[in-house]
C-alpha positions in Angstrom: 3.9 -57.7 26.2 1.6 -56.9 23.5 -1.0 -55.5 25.8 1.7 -53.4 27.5 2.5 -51.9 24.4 -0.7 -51.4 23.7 -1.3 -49.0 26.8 2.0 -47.4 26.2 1.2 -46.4 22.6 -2.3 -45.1 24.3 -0.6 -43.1 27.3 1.9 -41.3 24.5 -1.4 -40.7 23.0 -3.0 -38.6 26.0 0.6 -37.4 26.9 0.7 -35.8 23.2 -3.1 -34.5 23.4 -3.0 -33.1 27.3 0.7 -31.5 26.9 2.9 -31.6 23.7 0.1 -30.6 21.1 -1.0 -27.7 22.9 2.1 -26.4 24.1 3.6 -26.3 20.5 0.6 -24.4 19.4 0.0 -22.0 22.2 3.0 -22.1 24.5 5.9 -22.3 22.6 8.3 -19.2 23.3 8.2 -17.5 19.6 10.3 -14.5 18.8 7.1 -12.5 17.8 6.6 -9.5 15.9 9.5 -7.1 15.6 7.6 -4.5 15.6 5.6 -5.0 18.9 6.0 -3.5 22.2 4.7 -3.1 25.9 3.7 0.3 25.1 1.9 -0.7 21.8 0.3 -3.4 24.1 -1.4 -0.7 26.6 -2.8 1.8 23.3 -6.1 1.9 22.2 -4.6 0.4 18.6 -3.8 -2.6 20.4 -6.3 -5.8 19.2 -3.5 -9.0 19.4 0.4 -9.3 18.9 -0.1 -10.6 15.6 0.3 -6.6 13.8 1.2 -3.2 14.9 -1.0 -0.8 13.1 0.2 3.1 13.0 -3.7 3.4 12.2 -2.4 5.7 8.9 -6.4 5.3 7.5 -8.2 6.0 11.0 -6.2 9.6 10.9 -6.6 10.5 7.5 -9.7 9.2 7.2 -12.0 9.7 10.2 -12.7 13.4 12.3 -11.1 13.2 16.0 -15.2 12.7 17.0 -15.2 9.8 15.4 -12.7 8.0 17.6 -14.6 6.4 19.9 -16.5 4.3 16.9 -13.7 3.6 15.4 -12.3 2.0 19.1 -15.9 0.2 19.5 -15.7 -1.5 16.3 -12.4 -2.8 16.4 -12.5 -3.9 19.9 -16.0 -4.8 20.4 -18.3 -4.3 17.3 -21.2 -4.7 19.1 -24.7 -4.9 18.3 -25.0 -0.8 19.6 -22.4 0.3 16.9 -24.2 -1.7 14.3 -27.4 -0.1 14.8 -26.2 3.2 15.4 -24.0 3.8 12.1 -25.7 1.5 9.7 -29.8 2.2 10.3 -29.4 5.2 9.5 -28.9 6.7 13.2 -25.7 7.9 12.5 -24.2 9.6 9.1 -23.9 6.7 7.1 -20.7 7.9 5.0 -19.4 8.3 8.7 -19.9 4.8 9.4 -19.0 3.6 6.0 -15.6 5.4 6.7 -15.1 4.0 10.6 -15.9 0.5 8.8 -12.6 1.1 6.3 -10.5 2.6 7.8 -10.9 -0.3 10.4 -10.7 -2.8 8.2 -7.7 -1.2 6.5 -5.8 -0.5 9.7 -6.3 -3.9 11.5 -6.1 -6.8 9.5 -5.5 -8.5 12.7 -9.1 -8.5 14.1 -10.8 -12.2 14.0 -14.1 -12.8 13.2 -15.8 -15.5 13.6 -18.7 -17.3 11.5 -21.5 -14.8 11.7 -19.0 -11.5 10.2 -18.9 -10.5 14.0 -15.6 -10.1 15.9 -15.0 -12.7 18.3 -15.7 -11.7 21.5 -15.2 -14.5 23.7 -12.0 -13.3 25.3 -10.3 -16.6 25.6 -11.3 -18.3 21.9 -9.8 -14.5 20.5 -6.6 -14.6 22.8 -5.8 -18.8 21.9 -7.1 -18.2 18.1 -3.9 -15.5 17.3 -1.5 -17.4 19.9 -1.7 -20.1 17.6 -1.8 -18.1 14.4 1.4 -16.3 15.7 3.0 -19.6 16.0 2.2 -20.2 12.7 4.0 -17.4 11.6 7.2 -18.1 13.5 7.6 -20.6 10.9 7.4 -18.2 8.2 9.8 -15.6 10.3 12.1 -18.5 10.9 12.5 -19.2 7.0 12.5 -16.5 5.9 14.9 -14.7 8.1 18.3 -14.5 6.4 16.1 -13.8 2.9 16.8 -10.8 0.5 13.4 -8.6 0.0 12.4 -10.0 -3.4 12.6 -13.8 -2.0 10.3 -12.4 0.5 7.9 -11.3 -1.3 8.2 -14.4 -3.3 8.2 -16.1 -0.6 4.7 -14.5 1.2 3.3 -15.2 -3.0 3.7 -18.6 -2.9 2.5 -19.0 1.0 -0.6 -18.0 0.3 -0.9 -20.1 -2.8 -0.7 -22.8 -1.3 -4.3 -22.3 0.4 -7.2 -22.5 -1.6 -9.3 -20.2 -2.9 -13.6 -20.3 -1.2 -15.7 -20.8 -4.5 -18.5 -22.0 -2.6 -18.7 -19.2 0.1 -16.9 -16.7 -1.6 -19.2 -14.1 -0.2 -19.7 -15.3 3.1 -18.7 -13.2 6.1 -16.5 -16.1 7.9 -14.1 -15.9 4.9 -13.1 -12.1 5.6 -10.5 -12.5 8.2 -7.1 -14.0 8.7 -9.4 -17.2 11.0 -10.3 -18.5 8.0 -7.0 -18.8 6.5 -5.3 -20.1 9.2 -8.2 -22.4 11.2 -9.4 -23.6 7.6 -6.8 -23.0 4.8 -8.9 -21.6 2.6 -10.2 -17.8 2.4 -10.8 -15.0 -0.2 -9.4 -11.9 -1.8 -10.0 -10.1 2.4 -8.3 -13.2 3.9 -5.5 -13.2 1.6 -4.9 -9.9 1.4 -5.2 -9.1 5.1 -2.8 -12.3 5.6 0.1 -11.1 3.3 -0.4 -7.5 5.4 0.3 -9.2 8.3 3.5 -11.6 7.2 5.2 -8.8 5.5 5.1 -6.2 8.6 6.2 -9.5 10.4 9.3 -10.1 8.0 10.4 -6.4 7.8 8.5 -5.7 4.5 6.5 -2.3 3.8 3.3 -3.1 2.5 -0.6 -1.6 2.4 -4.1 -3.1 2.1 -6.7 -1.7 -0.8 -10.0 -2.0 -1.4 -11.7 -2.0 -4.5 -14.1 -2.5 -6.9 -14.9 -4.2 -10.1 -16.5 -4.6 -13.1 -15.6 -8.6 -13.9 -13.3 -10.3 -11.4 -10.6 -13.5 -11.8 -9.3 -16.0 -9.4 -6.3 -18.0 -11.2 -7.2 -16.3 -14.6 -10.6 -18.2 -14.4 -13.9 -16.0 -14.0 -15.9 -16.0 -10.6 -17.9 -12.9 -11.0 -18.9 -9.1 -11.9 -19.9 -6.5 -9.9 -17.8 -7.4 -7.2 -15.4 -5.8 -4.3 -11.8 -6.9 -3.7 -8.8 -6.8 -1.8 -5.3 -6.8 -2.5 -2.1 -5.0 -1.9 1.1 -2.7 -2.6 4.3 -3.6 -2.0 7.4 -2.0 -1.3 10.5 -3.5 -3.3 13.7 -1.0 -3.4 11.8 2.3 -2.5 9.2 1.7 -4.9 5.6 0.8 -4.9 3.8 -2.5 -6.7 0.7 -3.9 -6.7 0.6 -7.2 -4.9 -2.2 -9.6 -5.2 -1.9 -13.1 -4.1 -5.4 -14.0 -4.6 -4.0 -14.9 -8.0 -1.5 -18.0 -6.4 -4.5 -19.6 -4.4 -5.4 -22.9 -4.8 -2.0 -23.7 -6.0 -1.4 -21.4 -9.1 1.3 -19.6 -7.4 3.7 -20.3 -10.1 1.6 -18.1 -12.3 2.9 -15.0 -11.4 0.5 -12.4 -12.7 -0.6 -11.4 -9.4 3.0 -9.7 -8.9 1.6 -6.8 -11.2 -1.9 -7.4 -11.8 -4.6 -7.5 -9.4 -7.8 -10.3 -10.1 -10.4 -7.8 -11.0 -10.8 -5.3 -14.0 -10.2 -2.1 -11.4 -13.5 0.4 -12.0 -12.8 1.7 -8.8 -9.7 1.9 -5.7 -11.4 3.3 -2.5 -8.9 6.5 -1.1 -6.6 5.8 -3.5 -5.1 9.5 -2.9 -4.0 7.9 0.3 -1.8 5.6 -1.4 2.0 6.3 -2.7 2.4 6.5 -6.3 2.3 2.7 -7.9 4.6 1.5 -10.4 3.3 0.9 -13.9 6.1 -1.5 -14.2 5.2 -5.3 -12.9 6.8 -6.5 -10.2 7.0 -10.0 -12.0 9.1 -8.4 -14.3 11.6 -6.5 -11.7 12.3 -9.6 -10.4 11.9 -11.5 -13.9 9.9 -14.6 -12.5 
């Protein structure tokens, strides 16, 4: 009897491993986002299901000749486009600008360790099937929410992941991979995540870049001289700044990052793009 139990406890084992584990991350009929469609699916914008970009930075940003750079880098960023916009073959603002407006426009891309999109069809397609199914939890909870428990609720998500001391410059922590596959990321990771769960939970919301003279994770000082990433929030018609790199590692009951972002701001790349931002803190709208 014992050794019958023994191989039953081993064949629920395999049985788990071969069907259950894989269907709930990668099968597993999801609602999806909202927002996508078959027609979204078949446009040039189209990288994964995960985020429907209206690619608001490519067309203010970018000349129509610069299209077919902007489509190579998000869906292939191959060695070619590398050498042609950043050794000098190419105007270099130009490719500084495909580069952004990317980066602002699809928060969706994965990358993998080396900075470089993933290009092996099937790792990119599994990678966001599973991420998406990660977020069906968060559509699921947060379904019948008002906006502000939202966007309370997307604050404290993030917090609960930790902030990358270590490799806090290191290319593998720029993308939404590292959050999910890891759970820990960086200013890019967080910010590009809480892009992607608002637009997935009916939330207005944009990514900014930045720059800084001293920057903060938690209140505690990482750095100078260094870029960041956060975002602004809609709440009510209104614009705030939203930056959740301030909850990571588990601080997200300090709420300074509903108001403040991380860094002492020297400089917000396009920020004539942006709507107008309250001076108001959101912390304080919602009085948290």
């Amino acid at each position: 009897m014992h050794k019958f139990r023994i191989i039953l406890y081993f064949i629920i084992v395999i049985a788990y491993t071969i069907w259950y584990f894989p269907y709930n991350m990668y099968f597993r009929p999801i609602s999806g986002n909202p927002l996508m469609t078959d027609e979204y699916r078949s446009s040039d914008a189209y990288v994964n299901d995960l985020y429907v970009s209206d690619e608001y930075f490519k067309n203010h940003l970018l000349r129509n000749s610069d299209s077919d750079d902007y489509y190579d880098f998000i869906h292939t960023r191959t060695p070619e486009f590398s050498e042609k916009c950043f050794n000098k073959k190419c105007d270099y603002s130009v490719g500084n600008l495909v580069v952004s407006a990317a980066y602002l426009d699809h928060p969706e891309i994965l990358y993998k360790t080396d900075g470089i999109k993933i290009d092996n069809q099937l790792v990119a397609k599994y990678g966001a099937k599973r991420i998406d199914r990660e977020i069906e939890f968060v559509r699921e909870e947060t379904k019948d929410m008002s906006d502000k428990d939202k966007i309370l609720y997307v604050y404290n998500y993030i917090g609960k992941h930790n902030y990358d001391y270590l490799f806090t410059d290191s290319k593998n922590n720029q993308s939404i991979y590292s959050f999910f596959s890891k759970g820990s990321s960086v200013c890019a990771g967080f910010a590009k995540t809480s892009q992607i769960l608002f637009q997935n939970i009916g939330i207005k919301s944009f990514i900014v870049m930045g720059y800084s003279a001293r920057s903060y994770v938690s209140g505690n000082y990482i750095g100078q001289n260094m870029g960041h990433m956060w975002n602004y929030v809609e709440y009510e018609g209104k614009y705030y700044i939203f930056d959740a790199t301030w909850a990571a590692g588990g601080a997200y009951s300090v709420y300074d990052g509903l108001g403040d972002t991380t860094i002492e701001i020297t400089k917000i790349y396009y920020e004539e793009l942006y709507p107008n931002i309250e001076t108001e803190k959101l912390r304080d709208v919602f009085g948290v």
